[in-house]
C-alpha positions in Angstrom: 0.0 0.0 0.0 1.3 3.4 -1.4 1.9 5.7 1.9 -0.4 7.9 2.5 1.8 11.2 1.7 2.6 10.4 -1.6 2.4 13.0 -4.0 -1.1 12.1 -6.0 -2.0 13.4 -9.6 -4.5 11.5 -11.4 -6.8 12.6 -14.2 -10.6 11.7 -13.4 -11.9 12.8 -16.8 -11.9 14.9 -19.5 -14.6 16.6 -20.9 -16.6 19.2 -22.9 -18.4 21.4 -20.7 -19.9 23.5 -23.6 -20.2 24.8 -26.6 -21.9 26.9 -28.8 -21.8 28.4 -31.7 -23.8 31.0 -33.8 -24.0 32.2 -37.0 -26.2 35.4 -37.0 -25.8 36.6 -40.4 -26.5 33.6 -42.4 -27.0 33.2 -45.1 -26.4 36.5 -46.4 -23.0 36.7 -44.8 -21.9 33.2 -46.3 -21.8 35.5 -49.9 -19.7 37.8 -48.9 -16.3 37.9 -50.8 -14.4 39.5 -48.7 -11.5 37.6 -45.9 -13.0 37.8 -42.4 -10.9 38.8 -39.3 -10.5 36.2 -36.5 -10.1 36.9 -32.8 -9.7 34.5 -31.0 -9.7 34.6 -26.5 -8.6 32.0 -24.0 -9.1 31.3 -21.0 -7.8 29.2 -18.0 -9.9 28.8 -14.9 -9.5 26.3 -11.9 -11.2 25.1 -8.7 -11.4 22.6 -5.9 -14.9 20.1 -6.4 -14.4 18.2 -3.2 -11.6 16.9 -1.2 -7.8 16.7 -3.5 -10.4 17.0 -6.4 -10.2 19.6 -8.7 -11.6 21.1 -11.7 -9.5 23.1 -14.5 -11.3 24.4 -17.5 -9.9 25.8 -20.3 -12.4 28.2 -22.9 -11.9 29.2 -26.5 -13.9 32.4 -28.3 -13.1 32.3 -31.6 -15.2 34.9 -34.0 -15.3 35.9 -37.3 -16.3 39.2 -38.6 -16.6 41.0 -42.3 -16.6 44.7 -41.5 -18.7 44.9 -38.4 -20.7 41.5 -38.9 -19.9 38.4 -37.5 -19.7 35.9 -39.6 -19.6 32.7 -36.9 -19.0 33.1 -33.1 -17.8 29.7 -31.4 -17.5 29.4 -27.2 -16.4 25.8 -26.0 -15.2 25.0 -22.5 -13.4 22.0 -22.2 -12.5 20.9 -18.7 -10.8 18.2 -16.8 -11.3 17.0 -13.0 -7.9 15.8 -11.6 -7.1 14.5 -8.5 -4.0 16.2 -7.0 -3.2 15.5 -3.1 -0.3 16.0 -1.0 1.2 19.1 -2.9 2.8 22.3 -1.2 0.9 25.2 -2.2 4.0 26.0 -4.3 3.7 23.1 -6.5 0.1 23.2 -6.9 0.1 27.0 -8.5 2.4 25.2 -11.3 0.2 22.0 -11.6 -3.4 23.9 -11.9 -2.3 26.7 -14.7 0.2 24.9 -16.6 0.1 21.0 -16.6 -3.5 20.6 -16.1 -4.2 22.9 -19.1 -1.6 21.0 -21.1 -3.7 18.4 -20.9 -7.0 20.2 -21.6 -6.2 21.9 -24.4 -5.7 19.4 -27.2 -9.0 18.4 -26.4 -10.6 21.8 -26.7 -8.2 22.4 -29.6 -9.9 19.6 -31.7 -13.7 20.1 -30.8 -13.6 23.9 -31.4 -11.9 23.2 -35.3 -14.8 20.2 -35.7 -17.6 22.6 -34.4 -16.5 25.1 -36.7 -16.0 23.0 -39.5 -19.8 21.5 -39.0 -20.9 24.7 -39.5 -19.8 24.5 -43.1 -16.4 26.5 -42.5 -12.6 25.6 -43.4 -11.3 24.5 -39.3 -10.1 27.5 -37.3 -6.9 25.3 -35.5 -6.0 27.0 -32.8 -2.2 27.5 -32.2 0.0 25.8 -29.0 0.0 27.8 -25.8 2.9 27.6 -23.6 0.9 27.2 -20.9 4.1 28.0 -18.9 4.8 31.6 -20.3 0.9 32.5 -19.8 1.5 31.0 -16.5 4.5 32.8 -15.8 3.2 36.0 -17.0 -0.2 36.2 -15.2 1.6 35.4 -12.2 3.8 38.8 -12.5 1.2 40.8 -13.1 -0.9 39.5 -9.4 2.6 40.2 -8.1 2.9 44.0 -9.4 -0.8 44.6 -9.3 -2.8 43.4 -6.5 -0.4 41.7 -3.9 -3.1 41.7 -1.3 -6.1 41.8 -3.5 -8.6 40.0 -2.6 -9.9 38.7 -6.3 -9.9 35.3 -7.5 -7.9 34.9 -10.3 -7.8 33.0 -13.3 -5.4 30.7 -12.9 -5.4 29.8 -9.1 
Protein backbone atom coordinates (compact mmCIF):
# COMPACT_ATOMS: atom_id res chain seq x y z
CA UNK A 1 0.00 0.00 0.00
CA UNK A 2 1.31 3.40 -1.42
CA UNK A 3 1.91 5.71 1.88
CA UNK A 4 -0.36 7.89 2.50
CA UNK A 5 1.82 11.21 1.66
CA UNK A 6 2.65 10.39 -1.64
CA UNK A 7 2.40 13.04 -3.97
CA UNK A 8 -1.09 12.10 -6.02
CA UNK A 9 -1.95 13.45 -9.63
CA UNK A 10 -4.48 11.47 -11.39
CA UNK A 11 -6.78 12.55 -14.18
CA UNK A 12 -10.63 11.74 -13.43
CA UNK A 13 -11.85 12.76 -16.84
CA UNK A 14 -11.92 14.94 -19.51
CA UNK A 15 -14.61 16.55 -20.89
CA UNK A 16 -16.65 19.21 -22.94
CA UNK A 17 -18.37 21.43 -20.66
CA UNK A 18 -19.89 23.51 -23.59
CA UNK A 19 -20.21 24.76 -26.63
CA UNK A 20 -21.89 26.91 -28.84
CA UNK A 21 -21.79 28.41 -31.67
CA UNK A 22 -23.82 31.03 -33.77
CA UNK A 23 -24.04 32.24 -37.02
CA UNK A 24 -26.24 35.43 -37.04
CA UNK A 25 -25.84 36.65 -40.45
CA UNK A 26 -26.47 33.62 -42.38
CA UNK A 27 -26.99 33.20 -45.12
CA UNK A 28 -26.42 36.52 -46.36
CA UNK A 29 -23.04 36.69 -44.75
CA UNK A 30 -21.86 33.19 -46.29
CA UNK A 31 -21.77 35.50 -49.91
CA UNK A 32 -19.69 37.77 -48.93
CA UNK A 33 -16.26 37.91 -50.78
CA UNK A 34 -14.43 39.51 -48.67
CA UNK A 35 -11.55 37.61 -45.94
CA UNK A 36 -12.99 37.79 -42.43
CA UNK A 37 -10.90 38.80 -39.33
CA UNK A 38 -10.53 36.15 -36.48
CA UNK A 39 -10.11 36.89 -32.84
CA UNK A 40 -9.69 34.54 -31.00
CA UNK A 41 -9.73 34.55 -26.53
CA UNK A 42 -8.62 32.02 -24.04
CA UNK A 43 -9.12 31.29 -20.99
CA UNK A 44 -7.78 29.19 -18.04
CA UNK A 45 -9.94 28.82 -14.87
CA UNK A 46 -9.49 26.31 -11.90
CA UNK A 47 -11.21 25.10 -8.67
CA UNK A 48 -11.40 22.58 -5.92
CA UNK A 49 -14.91 20.11 -6.44
CA UNK A 50 -14.39 18.18 -3.23
CA UNK A 51 -11.63 16.85 -1.23
CA UNK A 52 -7.84 16.66 -3.45
CA UNK A 53 -10.44 17.00 -6.38
CA UNK A 54 -10.20 19.61 -8.73
CA UNK A 55 -11.58 21.14 -11.71
CA UNK A 56 -9.47 23.11 -14.51
CA UNK A 57 -11.29 24.43 -17.46
CA UNK A 58 -9.87 25.81 -20.35
CA UNK A 59 -12.39 28.21 -22.86
CA UNK A 60 -11.94 29.22 -26.54
CA UNK A 61 -13.87 32.37 -28.26
CA UNK A 62 -13.10 32.30 -31.57
CA UNK A 63 -15.17 34.94 -34.00
CA UNK A 64 -15.34 35.95 -37.29
CA UNK A 65 -16.27 39.15 -38.61
CA UNK A 66 -16.59 40.97 -42.33
CA UNK A 67 -16.59 44.74 -41.49
CA UNK A 68 -18.73 44.94 -38.35
CA UNK A 69 -20.65 41.49 -38.88
CA UNK A 70 -19.89 38.41 -37.48
CA UNK A 71 -19.70 35.95 -39.55
CA UNK A 72 -19.59 32.72 -36.87
CA UNK A 73 -19.00 33.12 -33.11
CA UNK A 74 -17.83 29.71 -31.43
CA UNK A 75 -17.47 29.39 -27.16
CA UNK A 76 -16.38 25.81 -26.00
CA UNK A 77 -15.19 24.99 -22.51
CA UNK A 78 -13.43 21.97 -22.21
CA UNK A 79 -12.54 20.87 -18.67
CA UNK A 80 -10.84 18.16 -16.82
CA UNK A 81 -11.32 16.98 -13.02
CA UNK A 82 -7.91 15.84 -11.58
CA UNK A 83 -7.08 14.49 -8.47
CA UNK A 84 -3.97 16.23 -7.00
CA UNK A 85 -3.23 15.46 -3.06
CA UNK A 86 -0.35 16.02 -0.95
CA UNK A 87 1.19 19.07 -2.95
CA UNK A 88 2.78 22.34 -1.23
CA UNK A 89 0.92 25.22 -2.21
CA UNK A 90 4.00 25.97 -4.31
CA UNK A 91 3.69 23.08 -6.47
CA UNK A 92 0.15 23.17 -6.91
CA UNK A 93 0.09 26.97 -8.47
CA UNK A 94 2.37 25.23 -11.34
CA UNK A 95 0.18 21.96 -11.59
CA UNK A 96 -3.42 23.91 -11.91
CA UNK A 97 -2.33 26.72 -14.70
CA UNK A 98 0.20 24.88 -16.60
CA UNK A 99 0.12 21.02 -16.60
CA UNK A 100 -3.46 20.60 -16.11
CA UNK A 101 -4.20 22.92 -19.06
CA UNK A 102 -1.56 21.03 -21.08
CA UNK A 103 -3.71 18.42 -20.88
CA UNK A 104 -6.96 20.16 -21.59
CA UNK A 105 -6.21 21.88 -24.43
CA UNK A 106 -5.73 19.41 -27.23
CA UNK A 107 -9.02 18.36 -26.35
CA UNK A 108 -10.57 21.84 -26.74
CA UNK A 109 -8.21 22.44 -29.62
CA UNK A 110 -9.87 19.60 -31.66
CA UNK A 111 -13.73 20.10 -30.76
CA UNK A 112 -13.64 23.91 -31.43
CA UNK A 113 -11.86 23.21 -35.29
CA UNK A 114 -14.81 20.18 -35.68
CA UNK A 115 -17.62 22.58 -34.37
CA UNK A 116 -16.54 25.08 -36.68
CA UNK A 117 -16.02 22.97 -39.52
CA UNK A 118 -19.77 21.46 -38.96
CA UNK A 119 -20.91 24.66 -39.47
CA UNK A 120 -19.77 24.53 -43.08
CA UNK A 121 -16.42 26.52 -42.52
CA UNK A 122 -12.58 25.56 -43.35
CA UNK A 123 -11.27 24.55 -39.26
CA UNK A 124 -10.10 27.46 -37.34
CA UNK A 125 -6.94 25.28 -35.54
CA UNK A 126 -6.00 27.03 -32.75
CA UNK A 127 -2.21 27.49 -32.15
CA UNK A 128 0.01 25.77 -29.02
CA UNK A 129 0.01 27.76 -25.77
CA UNK A 130 2.88 27.61 -23.64
CA UNK A 131 0.90 27.18 -20.93
CA UNK A 132 4.09 27.97 -18.86
CA UNK A 133 4.76 31.56 -20.27
CA UNK A 134 0.86 32.54 -19.85
CA UNK A 135 1.50 31.02 -16.46
CA UNK A 136 4.51 32.83 -15.79
CA UNK A 137 3.23 35.97 -17.05
CA UNK A 138 -0.20 36.22 -15.20
CA UNK A 139 1.64 35.41 -12.21
CA UNK A 140 3.85 38.84 -12.51
CA UNK A 141 1.16 40.79 -13.12
CA UNK A 142 -0.91 39.46 -9.43
CA UNK A 143 2.57 40.22 -8.12
CA UNK A 144 2.89 44.04 -9.42
CA UNK A 145 -0.78 44.61 -9.34
CA UNK A 146 -2.77 43.38 -6.54
CA UNK A 147 -0.42 41.73 -3.86
CA UNK A 148 -3.12 41.71 -1.28
CA UNK A 149 -6.07 41.78 -3.47
CA UNK A 150 -8.64 39.99 -2.55
CA UNK A 151 -9.89 38.67 -6.33
CA UNK A 152 -9.92 35.31 -7.54
CA UNK A 153 -7.85 34.87 -10.28
CA UNK A 154 -7.83 33.04 -13.33
CA UNK A 155 -5.44 30.72 -12.89
CA UNK A 156 -5.45 29.81 -9.08
Amino acid sequence: MADTQDPVFQIQRIYLKESSLEQPNSPAILLEQEQPTVDIQLGINAGPVADGIFEVTVTATVQTKIKDKTVFLVEAKQAGIFEIRNLSDEQMGPIMGIACPQIVYPYLRGNVADLIQRGGFPPVHLAEINFQAMYEQQQAQQAVVAPGDTQPAALN
